[in-house]
N, C-alpha and C positions, 0 to 999 in steps of 0.2 A: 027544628025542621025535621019534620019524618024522614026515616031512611028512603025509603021508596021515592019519596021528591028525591034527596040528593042524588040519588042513581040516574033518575031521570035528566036531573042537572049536566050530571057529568056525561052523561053519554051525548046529552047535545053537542059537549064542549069538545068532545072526542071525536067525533063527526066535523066540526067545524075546523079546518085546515087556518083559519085565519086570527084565529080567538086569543094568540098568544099560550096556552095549552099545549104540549107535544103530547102526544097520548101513548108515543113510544118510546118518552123516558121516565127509565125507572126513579121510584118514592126512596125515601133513605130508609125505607123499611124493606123494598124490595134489592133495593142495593147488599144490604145483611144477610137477607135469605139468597141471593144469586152467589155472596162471596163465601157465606159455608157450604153450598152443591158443590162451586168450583174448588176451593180449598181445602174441605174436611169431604168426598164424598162419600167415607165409610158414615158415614151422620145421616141417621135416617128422619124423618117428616117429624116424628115424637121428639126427635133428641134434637131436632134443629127449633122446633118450639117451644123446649124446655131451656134451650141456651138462650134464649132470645124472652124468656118468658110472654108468649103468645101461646095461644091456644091451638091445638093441632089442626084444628080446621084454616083456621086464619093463615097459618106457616103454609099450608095444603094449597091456598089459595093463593098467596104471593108466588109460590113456588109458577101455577098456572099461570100469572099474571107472567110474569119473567120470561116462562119458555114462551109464550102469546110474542111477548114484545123483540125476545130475542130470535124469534123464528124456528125456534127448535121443538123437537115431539123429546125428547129424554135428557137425562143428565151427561149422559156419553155425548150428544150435541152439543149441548152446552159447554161440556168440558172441552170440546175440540173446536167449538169457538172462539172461548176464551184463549186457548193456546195459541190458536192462529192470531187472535187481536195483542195478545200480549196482558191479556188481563188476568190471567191464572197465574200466582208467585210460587217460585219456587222454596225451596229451602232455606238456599244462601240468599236469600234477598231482593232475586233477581225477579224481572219478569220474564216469563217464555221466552222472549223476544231477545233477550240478555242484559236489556237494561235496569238499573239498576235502579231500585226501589227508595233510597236511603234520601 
């Protein structure tokens, strides 16, 4: 199937509230790219593509995809999201929130 049909596909599916589809949860590819912005954010676009072996544009893209669904315009959002939700780990283990990862 040509790229441009599937686009086409999915933006119907994205549109339609009823279809089984959430079109605001994130892929397990965009889950990788949200959890190195929150976790590593000295990691920049190239070195988050090279860890994940993806192309910088593709990494460029989730990244957009992510802050789209997460509601944020930067990574400093992002990061202060995640804090607040409890989805940024700490050091020891923990989540933001204190609980505990293990």
């Amino acid at each position: 199937m040509a790229t441009r049909v599937r686009y086409q596909i999915l933006r119907v599916f994205m549109k339609c509230p009823n279809c089984g589809y959430d079109s605001n949860e994130l892929t397990a590819r965009e889950v990788q790219v949200e959890s190195l912005l929150i976790n590593r954010p000295d990691l920049s676009i190239k070195e988050i593509a090279h860890e994940l072996s993806i192309m910088n544009r593709t990494a460029e893209a989730h990244k957009t995809t992510v802050f789209r669904k997460r509601g944020v315009h930067s990574r400093v959002e992002l990061l202060h999201q995640a804090v607040l939700t409890g989805r940024f780990k700490t050091t020891n283990g923990h989540s933001s929130n204190g609980e505990s990862q293990h």
